[in-house]
N, C-alpha and C positions, 0 to 999 in steps of 0.2 A: 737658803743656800741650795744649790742646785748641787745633787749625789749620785756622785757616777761610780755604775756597776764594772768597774774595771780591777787589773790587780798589779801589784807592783812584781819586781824582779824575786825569784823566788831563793831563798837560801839554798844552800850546796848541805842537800838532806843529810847526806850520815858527818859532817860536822854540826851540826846545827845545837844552838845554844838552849839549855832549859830556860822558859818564861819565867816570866810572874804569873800566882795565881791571878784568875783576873776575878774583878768583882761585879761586873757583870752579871747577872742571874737572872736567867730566863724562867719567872713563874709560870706555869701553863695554865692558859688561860685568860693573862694579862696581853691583850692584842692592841692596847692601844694607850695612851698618855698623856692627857692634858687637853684634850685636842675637844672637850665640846666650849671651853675656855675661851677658845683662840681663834680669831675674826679671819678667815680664811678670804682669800680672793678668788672671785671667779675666773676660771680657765675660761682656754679658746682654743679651739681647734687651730693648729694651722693651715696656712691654707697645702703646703707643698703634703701632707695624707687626704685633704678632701681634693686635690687636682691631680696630683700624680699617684696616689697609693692610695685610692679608696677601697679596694679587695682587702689590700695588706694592713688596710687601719682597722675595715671591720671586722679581720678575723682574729687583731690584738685585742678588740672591746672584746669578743666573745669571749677569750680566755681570761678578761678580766670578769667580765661576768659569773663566767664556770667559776671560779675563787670565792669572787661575792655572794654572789647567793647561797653556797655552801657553809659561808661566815656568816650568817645574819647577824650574832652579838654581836661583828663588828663593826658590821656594815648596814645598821639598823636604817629602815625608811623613816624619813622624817629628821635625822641627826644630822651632820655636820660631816658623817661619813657616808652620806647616804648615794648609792652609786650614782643618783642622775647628775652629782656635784665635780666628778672624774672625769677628765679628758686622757684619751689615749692617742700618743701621734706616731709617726714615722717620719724620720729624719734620715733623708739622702743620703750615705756615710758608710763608707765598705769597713769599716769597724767594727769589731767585735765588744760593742758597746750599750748601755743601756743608760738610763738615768732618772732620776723620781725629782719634782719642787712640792716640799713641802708645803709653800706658802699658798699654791693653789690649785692641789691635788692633780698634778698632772703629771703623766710619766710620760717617755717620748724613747722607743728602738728605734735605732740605727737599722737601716739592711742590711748591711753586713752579718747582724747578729742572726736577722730572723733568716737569712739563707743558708748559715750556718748550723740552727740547731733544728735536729734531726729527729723531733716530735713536738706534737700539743704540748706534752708534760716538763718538758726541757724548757720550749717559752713559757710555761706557769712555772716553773722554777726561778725564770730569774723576775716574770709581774711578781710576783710573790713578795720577793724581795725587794723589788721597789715600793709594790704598796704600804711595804712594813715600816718603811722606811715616813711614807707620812703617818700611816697609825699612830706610832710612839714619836711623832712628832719630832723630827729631827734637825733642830734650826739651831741652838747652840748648844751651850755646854750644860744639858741637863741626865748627866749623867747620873747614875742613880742611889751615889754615894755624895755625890754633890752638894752641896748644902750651901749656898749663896751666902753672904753678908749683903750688910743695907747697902753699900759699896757696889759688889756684884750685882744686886738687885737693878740696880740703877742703870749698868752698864746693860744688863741686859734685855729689859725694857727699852732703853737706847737702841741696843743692837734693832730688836724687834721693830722701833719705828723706821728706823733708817733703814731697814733691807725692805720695809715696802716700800717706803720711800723711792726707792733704786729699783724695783719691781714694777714700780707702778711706770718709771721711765722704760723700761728694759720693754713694757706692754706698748706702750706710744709706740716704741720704734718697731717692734713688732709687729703693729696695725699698719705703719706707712710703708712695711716693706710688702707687707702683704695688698697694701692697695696698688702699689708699686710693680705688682706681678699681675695684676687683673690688667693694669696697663699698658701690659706687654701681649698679653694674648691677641693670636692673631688668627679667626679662622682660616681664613684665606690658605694659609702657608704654616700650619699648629705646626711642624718638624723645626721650621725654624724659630719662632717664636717659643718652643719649650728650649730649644738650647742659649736661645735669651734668657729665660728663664731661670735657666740651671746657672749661666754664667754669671747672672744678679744676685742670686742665694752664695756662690760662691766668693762673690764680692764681699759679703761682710761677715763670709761663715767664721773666720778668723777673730772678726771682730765681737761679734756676736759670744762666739765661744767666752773669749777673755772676760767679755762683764760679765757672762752667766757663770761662769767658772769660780775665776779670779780676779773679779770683779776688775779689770786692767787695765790699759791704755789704747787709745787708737794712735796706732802710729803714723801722723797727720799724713807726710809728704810720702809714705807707699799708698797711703789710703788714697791720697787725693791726684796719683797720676794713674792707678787700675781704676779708678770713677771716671777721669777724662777719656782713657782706651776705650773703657765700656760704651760710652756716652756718642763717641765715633762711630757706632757701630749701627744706633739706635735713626731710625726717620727724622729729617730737622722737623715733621710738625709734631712729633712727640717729645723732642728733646727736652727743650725748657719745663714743659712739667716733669717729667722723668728728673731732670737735675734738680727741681728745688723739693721732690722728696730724698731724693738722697741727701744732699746736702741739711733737711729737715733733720734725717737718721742721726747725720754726725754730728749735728749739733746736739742733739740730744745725751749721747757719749759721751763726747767734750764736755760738756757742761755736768755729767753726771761723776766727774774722774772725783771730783771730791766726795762726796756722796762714800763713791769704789776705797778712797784711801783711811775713812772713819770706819767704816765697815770692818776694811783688815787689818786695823788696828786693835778692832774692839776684839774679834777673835783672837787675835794673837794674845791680846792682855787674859783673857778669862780663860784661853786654854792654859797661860801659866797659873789661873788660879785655882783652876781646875789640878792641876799636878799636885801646888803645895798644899792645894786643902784636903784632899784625898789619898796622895802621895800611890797613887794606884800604880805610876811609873810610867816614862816619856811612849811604851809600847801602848797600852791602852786607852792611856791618855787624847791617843792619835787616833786612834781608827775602832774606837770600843761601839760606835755608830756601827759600823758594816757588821761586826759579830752580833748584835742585837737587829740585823735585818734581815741577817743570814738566819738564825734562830726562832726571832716573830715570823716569818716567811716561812721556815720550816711547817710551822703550828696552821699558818693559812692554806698555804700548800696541801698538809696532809689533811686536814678538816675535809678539804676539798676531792679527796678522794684517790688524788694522782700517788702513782707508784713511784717507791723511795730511789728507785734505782735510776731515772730521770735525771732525780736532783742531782745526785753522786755525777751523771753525765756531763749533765752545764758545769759542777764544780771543776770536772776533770777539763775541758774545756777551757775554763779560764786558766788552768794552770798549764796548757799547752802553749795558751796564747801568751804566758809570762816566760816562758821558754823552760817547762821541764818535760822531759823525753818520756814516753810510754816507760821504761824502767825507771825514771826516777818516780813517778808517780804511783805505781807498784811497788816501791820501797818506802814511799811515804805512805801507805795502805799498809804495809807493816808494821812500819815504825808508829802508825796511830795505833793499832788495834791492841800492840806492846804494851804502849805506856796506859791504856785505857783498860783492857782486860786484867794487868798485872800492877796497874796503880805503879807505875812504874815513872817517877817522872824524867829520869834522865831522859826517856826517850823522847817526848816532847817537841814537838819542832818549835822552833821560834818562831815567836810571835810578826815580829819587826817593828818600826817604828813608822811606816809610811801610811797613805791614808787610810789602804787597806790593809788589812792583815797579810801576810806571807800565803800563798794558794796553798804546800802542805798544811799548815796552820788550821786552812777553813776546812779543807779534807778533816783534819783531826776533830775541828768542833763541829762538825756535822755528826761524824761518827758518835761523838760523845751524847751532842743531847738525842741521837736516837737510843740510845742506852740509857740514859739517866728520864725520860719518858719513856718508854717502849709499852709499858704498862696502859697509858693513857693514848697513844697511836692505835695500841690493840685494836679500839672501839672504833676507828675508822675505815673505811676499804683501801685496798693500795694498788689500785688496778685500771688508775685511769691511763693511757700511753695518749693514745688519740679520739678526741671528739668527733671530728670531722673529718672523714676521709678524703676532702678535696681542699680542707680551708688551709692548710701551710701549703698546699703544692700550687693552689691559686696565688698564694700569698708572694710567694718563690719565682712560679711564672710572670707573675706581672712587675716585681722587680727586675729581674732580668731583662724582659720585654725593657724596660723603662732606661736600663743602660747600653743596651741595642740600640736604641733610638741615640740616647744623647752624645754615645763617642762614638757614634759613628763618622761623625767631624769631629777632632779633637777639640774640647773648651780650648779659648782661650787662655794663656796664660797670661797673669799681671807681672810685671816685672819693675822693678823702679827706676822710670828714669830721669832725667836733669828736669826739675821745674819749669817751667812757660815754654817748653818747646814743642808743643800739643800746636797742628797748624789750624787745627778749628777754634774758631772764637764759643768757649764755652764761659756757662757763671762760672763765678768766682764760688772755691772751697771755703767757708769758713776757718778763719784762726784757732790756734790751739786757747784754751782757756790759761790766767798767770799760776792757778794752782795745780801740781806735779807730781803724781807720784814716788816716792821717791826707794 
């Protein structure tokens, strides 16, 4: 499953509900979960960090670096987490976003995030958190109260083969968009030919999103009239191949929607077995992944050197981006330090029930386990801010640069319109497949 570093809408701090304990426990030390077990797939770069963000990719690998190498127990050479096995990308995207797959240790910023945060340490705050995120292997319901039946066992060895399954298609279409971009390049005229570019990654970013997300649908007839616009746009002696990999793309989706509908079934059933076998509660039940990446991250994080006050910044961050005001977040810096120094639990923000935890909430469990370890951080330095004095400002300038270029003429937009009234004779879309999400 692909896990995005985002947060939901934040509770209204000084009403906010006491939790559940959660059960959750972060042993120090424990950096990682099952994972020399478990047959990883190999990553790939994409091509949109090696063509448009190669500054901004190699200065995400270095901060993945700086992490690793400081973790060798975690990140031992020769293992299955052994850094040459990591892909680091950068994804187009004025989002304040990040995201980690499991399946084939690949993490992938948004620009948006990396123009946004305001040190080295802040970007290894949130790699931190993503790498942790495959460390303790985070693919289904292996929570650590959890206890399977032969039942469970079954569905999730199921789950397991089906999301490579759907991984390994999700990589095909992956490959033909990216050959699909090599065939767009144009030296001749690179200004226009990258806003071709931009507007073919745009073309299935929707798409693309939904199965890597929420494994979803292509919605056939907007898909298949922003294909034909695009297609208009393109040279008749490149068109017909340019259409029969697109067309290859969608076929691929269509045919994978089954695949997408076993998948969200099978999570939905073992997250409720997860509830009643555990009875941990619908709040942890949901999002107990993100407080154990926030946590294991914490641990890679400090190993690593970087200063705690960083992390507290990207936290602060996310919860700006969830919409809480410089004083609500300064009340919820109170209200953690209350309930934690005075074992006080009224004070407690709520957890929530969405996929992440509540942004006061990770504020509070931040706080916490740098108190409930502080003893075992002692032994590390806390003073990493910046490595490299030019690598986020290169990082920064060459994104910018890279949107200077492309809306300089605005992208096209796709809009839906009436079927066969495209006047160029283009191929034919492929059909939707009989089975539906429903």
């Amino acid at each position: 499953m692909k896990v995005i570093l985002f947060v939901s809408s934040a509770c209204i701090l000084m009403s906010c509900k006491m939790r559940n304990i959660s059960d959750v426990k972060h042993d120090f030390g424990q950096t990682t979960r099952g994972v020399e077990n478990f047959n990883f797939e190999p990553c790939e770069a994409s091509y949109e960090s090696k063509s448009f963000f190669p500054k901004t990719q190699e200065y995400l690998q270095n901060i993945a670096m700086e992490i690793m190498r400081n973790n060798p127990q975690t990140f031992k050479q020769g293992s299955k987490l052994d850094p040459k096995h990591f892909c680091i990308d950068v994804k187009n995207d004025p989002t304040f976003n990040a995201y980690a797959k499991s399946t084939n240790r690949h993490v992938t910023f948004h620009t948006g995030m990396v123009k946004e945060l305001g040190s080295d340490a802040s970007v290894a705050a949130v790699m931190a958190h993503e790498l942790a995120h495959i460390t303790m292997l985070h693919l289904y319901s292996s929570h650590p109260k959890f206890i399977p039946n032969d039942n469970t066992k079954k569905d999730i060895e199921e789950n397991i083969k089906i999301f490579k399954q759907f991984n390994g298609e999700f990589t095909k279409a992956e490959q033909l968009r990216n050959a699909a971009l090599v065939a767009l390049e144009n030296s001749d005229d690179r200004d226009e030919s990258l806003k071709l570019q931009v507007e073919f990654i745009g073309l299935f970013d929707d798409v693309f999103r939904n199965f890597s997300d929420r494994y979803g649908n292509v919605n056939v007839n907007e898909f298949a009239n922003a294909r034909n616009n695009f297609l208009k746009k393109i040279d008749e002696s490149k068109r017909d191949s340019l259409a029969s990999k697109i067309d290859q793309i969608a076929k691929i989706f269509l045919d994978a929607q089954p695949l997408g509908v076993r998948l969200n079934k099978l999570r939905d059933d073992m997250r409720m077995q997860l509830l009643k076998s555990t009875q941990v509660g619908l709040s942890e039940g949901m999002n107990w992944e993100e407080q154990e990446a926030d946590e294991v991250g914490l641990e890679l994080y400090r190993r690593a050197g970087f200063r705690d006050s960083h992390f507290f910044d990207m936290l602060f961050q996310l919860a700006a981006v969830s919409g809480l005001s410089a004083r609500d977040i300064a009340s919820c810096m109170q209200m953690s330090f209350k309930a934690i120094l005075l074992s006080n639990r009224n004070s407690e923000p709520e957890r929530g029930a969405a996929s992440h935890p509540e942004s006061c909430w990770r504020i509070f469990d931040h706080q916490k386990e740098l108190m409930l370890h502080k003893n075992d951080y002692a032994n590390f330095p806390n003073n990493k801010v910046m490595l490299n004095m030019n690598g986020l400002a290169d990082a920064i300038q060459e994104i910018t640069a890279f949107e200077d270029r492309t809306n300089s003429d605005p992208i096209m937009e796709f809009s839906p319109t009436t079927p066969g009234t495209t006047s160029d004779p283009l191929p034919n879309f492929p059909s939707e497949p009989s089975v539906r999400k429903k």
